[in-house]
N, CA and C atoms as a LAMMPS dump frame, in Angstrom:
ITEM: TIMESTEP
0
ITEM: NUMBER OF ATOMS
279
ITEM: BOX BOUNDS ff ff ff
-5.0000000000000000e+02 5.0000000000000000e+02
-5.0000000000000000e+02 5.0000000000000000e+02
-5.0000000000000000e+02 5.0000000000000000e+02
ITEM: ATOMS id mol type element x y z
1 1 1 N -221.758 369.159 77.821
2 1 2 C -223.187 369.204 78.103
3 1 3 C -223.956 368.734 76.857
4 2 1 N -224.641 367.773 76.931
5 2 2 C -225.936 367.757 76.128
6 2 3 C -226.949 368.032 75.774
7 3 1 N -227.048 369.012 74.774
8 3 2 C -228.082 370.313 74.23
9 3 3 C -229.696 369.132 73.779
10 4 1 N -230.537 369.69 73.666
11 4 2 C -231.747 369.041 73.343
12 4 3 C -231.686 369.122 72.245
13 5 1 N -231.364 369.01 70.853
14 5 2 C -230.984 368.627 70.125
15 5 3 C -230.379 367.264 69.937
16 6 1 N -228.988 367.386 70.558
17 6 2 C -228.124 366.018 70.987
18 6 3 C -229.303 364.933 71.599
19 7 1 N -229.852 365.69 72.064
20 7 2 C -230.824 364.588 73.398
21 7 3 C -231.579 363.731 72.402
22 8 1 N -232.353 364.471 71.59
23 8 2 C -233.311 363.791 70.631
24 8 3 C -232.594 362.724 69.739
25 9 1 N -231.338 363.103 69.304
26 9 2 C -230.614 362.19 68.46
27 9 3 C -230.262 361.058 69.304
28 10 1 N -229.57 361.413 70.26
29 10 2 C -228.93 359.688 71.42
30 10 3 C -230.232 359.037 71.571
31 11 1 N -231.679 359.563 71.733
32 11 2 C -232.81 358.858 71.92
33 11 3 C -232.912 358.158 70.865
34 12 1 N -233.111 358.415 69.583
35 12 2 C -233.402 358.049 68.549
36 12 3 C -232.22 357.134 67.948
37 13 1 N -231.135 357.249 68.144
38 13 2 C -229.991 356.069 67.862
39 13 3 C -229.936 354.523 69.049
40 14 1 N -230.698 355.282 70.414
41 14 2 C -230.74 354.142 71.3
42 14 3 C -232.18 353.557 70.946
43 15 1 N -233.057 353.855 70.169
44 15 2 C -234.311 353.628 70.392
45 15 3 C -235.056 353.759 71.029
46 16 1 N -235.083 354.532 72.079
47 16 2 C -235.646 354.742 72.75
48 16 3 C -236.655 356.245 72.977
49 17 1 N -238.331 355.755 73.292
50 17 2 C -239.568 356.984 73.098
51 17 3 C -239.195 357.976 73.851
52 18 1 N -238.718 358.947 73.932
53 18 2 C -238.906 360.14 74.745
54 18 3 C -239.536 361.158 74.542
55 19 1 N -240.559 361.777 75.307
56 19 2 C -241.475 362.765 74.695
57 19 3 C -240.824 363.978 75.578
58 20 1 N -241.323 365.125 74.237
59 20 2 C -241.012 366.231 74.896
60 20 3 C -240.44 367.088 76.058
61 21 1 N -241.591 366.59 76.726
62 21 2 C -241.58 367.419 77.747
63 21 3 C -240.24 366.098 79.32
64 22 1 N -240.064 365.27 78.928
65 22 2 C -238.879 364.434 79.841
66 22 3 C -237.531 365.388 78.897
67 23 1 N -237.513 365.211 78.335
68 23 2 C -235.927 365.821 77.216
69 23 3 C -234.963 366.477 78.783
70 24 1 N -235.63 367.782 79.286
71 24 2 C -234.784 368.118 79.945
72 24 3 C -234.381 367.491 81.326
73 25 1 N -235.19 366.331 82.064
74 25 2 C -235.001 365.488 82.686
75 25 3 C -233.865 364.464 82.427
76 26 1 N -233.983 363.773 81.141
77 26 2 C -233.221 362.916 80.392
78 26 3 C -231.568 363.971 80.286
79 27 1 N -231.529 365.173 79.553
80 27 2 C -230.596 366.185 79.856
81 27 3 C -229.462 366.186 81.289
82 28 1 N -230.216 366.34 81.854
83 28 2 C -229.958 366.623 83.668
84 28 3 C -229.499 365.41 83.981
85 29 1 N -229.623 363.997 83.794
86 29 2 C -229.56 363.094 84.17
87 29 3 C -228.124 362.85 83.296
88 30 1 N -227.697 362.824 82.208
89 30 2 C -226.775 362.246 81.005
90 30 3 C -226.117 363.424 81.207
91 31 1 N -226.367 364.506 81.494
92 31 2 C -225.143 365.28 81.979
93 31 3 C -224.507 365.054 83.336
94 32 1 N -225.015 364.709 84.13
95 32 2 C -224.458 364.278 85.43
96 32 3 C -223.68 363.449 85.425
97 33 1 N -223.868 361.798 84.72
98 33 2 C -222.996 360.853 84.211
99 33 3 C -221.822 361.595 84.109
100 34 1 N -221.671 362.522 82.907
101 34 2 C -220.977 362.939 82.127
102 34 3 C -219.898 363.592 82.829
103 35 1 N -220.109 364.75 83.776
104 35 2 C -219.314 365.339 84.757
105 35 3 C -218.557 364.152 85.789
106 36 1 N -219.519 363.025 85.829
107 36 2 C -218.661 362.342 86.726
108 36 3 C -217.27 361.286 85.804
109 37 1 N -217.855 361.222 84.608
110 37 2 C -216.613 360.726 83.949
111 37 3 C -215.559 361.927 83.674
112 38 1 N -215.914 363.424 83.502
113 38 2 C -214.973 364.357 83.388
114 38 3 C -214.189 364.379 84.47
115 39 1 N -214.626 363.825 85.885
116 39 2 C -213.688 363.833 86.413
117 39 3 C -212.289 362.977 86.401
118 40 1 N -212.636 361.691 86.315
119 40 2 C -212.013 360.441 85.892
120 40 3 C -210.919 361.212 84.981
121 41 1 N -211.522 361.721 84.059
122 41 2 C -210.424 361.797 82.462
123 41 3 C -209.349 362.893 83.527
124 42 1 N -209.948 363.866 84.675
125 42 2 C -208.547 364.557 84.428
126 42 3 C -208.18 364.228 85.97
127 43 1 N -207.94 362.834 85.921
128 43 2 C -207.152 362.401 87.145
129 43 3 C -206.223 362.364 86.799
130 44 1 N -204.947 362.047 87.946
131 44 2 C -203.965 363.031 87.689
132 44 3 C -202.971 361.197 86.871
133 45 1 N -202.305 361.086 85.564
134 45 2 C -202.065 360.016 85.398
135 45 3 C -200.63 359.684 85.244
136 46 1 N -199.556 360.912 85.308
137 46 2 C -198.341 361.166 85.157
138 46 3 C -197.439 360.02 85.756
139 47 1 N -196.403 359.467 84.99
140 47 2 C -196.06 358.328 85.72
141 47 3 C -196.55 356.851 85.731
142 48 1 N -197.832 356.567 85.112
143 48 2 C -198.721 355.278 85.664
144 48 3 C -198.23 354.915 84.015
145 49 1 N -198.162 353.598 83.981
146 49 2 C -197.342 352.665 83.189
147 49 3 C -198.725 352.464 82.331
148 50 1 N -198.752 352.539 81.002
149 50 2 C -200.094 352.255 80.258
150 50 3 C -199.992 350.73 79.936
151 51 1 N -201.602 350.257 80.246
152 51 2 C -201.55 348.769 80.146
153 51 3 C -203.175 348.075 79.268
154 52 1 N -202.826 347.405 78.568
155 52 2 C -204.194 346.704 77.971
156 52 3 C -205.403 345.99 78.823
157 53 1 N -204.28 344.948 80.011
158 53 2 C -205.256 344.275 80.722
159 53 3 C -204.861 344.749 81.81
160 54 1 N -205.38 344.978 82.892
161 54 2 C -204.684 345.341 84.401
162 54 3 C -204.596 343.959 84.979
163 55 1 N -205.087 342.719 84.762
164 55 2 C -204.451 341.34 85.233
165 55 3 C -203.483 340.931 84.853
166 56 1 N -202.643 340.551 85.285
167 56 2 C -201.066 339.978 84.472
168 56 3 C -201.373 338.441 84.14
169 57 1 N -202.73 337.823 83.462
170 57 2 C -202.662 336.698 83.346
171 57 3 C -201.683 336.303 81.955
172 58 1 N -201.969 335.143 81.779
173 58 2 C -201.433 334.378 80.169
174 58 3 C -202.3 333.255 79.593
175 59 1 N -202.904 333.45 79.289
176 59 2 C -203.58 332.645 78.037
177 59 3 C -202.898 330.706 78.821
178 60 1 N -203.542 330.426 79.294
179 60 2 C -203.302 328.698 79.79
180 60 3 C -203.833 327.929 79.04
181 61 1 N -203.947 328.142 77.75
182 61 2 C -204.984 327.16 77.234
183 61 3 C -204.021 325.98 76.279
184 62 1 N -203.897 324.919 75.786
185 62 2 C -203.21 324.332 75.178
186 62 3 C -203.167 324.986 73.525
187 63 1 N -202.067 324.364 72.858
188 63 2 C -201.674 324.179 71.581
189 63 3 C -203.038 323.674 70.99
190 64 1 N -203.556 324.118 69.903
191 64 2 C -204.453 323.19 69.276
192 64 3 C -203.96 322.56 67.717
193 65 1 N -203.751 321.484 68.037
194 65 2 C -202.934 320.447 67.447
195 65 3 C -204.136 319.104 67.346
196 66 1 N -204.107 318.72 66.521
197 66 2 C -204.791 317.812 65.681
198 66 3 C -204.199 316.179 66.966
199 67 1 N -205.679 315.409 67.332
200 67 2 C -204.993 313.923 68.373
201 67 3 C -206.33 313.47 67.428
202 68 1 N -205.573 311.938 67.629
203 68 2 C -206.408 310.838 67.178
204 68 3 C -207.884 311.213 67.85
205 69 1 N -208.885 311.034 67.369
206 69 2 C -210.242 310.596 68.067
207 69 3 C -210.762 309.193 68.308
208 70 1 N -211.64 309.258 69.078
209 70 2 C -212.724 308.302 68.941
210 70 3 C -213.243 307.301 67.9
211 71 1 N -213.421 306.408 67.639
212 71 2 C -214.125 305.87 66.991
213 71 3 C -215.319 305.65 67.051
214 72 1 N -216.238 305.41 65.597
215 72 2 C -217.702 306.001 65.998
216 72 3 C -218.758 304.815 66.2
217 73 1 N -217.703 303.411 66.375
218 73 2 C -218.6 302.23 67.182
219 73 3 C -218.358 302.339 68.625
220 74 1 N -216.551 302.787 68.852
221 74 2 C -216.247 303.144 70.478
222 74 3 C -217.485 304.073 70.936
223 75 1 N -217.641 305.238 70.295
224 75 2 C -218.375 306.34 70.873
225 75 3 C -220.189 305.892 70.936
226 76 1 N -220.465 304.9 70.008
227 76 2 C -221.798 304.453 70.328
228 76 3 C -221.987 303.381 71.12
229 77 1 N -220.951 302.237 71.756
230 77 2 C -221.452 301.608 72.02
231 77 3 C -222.039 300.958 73.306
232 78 1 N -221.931 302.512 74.222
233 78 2 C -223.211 302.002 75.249
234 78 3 C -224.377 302.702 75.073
235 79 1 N -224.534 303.7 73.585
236 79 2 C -225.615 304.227 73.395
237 79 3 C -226.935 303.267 73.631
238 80 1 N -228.229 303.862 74.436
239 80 2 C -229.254 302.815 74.115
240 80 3 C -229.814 302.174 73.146
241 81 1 N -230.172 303.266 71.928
242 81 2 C -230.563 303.012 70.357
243 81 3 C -229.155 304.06 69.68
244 82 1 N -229.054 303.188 68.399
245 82 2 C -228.092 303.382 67.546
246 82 3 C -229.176 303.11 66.181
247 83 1 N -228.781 304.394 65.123
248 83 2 C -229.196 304.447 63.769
249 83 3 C -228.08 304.638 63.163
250 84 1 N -227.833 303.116 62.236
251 84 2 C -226.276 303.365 61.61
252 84 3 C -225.6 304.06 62.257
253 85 1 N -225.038 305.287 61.774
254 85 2 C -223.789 305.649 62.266
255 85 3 C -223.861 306.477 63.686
256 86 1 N -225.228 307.411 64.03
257 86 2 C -225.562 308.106 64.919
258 86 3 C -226.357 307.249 66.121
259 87 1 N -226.333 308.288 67.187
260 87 2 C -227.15 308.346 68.431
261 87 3 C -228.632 308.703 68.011
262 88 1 N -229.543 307.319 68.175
263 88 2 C -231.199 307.414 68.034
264 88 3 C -231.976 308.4 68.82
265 89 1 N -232.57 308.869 68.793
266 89 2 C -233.029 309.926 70.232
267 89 3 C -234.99 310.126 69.728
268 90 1 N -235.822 309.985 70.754
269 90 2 C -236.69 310.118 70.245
270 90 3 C -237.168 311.756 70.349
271 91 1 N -238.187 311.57 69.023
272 91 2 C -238.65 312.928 68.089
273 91 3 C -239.254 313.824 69.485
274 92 1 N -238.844 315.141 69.392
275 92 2 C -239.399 316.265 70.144
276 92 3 C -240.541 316.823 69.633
277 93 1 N -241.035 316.881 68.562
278 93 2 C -242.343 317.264 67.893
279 93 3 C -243.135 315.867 67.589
């Protein structure tokens, strides 16, 4: 249970204004949460295999390994405007 004490502190670490007279509203409410996760914790878990991810995926992503690139006349040259080495683009301000 969360004493009004506690209450004022979780307000004040979340940032958040709570005046007085809500406290025991705010109370009533964050204790209710609370009972419903107490239930959770004492489900019954004997037997159940402990696991990090409950998806059995694998990471599909490639090796990252160094490939030739682009070249930077290949890569400009259906640009419309070209400045030396970059893509021209006109000014936003």
């Amino acid at each position: 249970m969360i004493q009004k004490d506690e209450m004022k502190k979780l307000a004040w670490v979340a940032r958040i204004a709570v005046e007085e007279k809500d406290i025991p509203e705010f109370q009533e409410k964050i204790n209710a949460k609370l009972a419903s996760y107490a239930a959770i914790a004492d489900a019954p878990v004997g037997g159940v295999k402990k696991t990090v991810n409950p998806s059995r995926l694998n990471t599909v992503l490639r090796k990252d390994t160094a490939a030739p690139s682009m070249s930077a006349e290949d890569a400009l040259k259906n640009a419309p405007e070209v400045y030396e080495t970059s893509f021209k683009i006109p000014k936003i301000l």
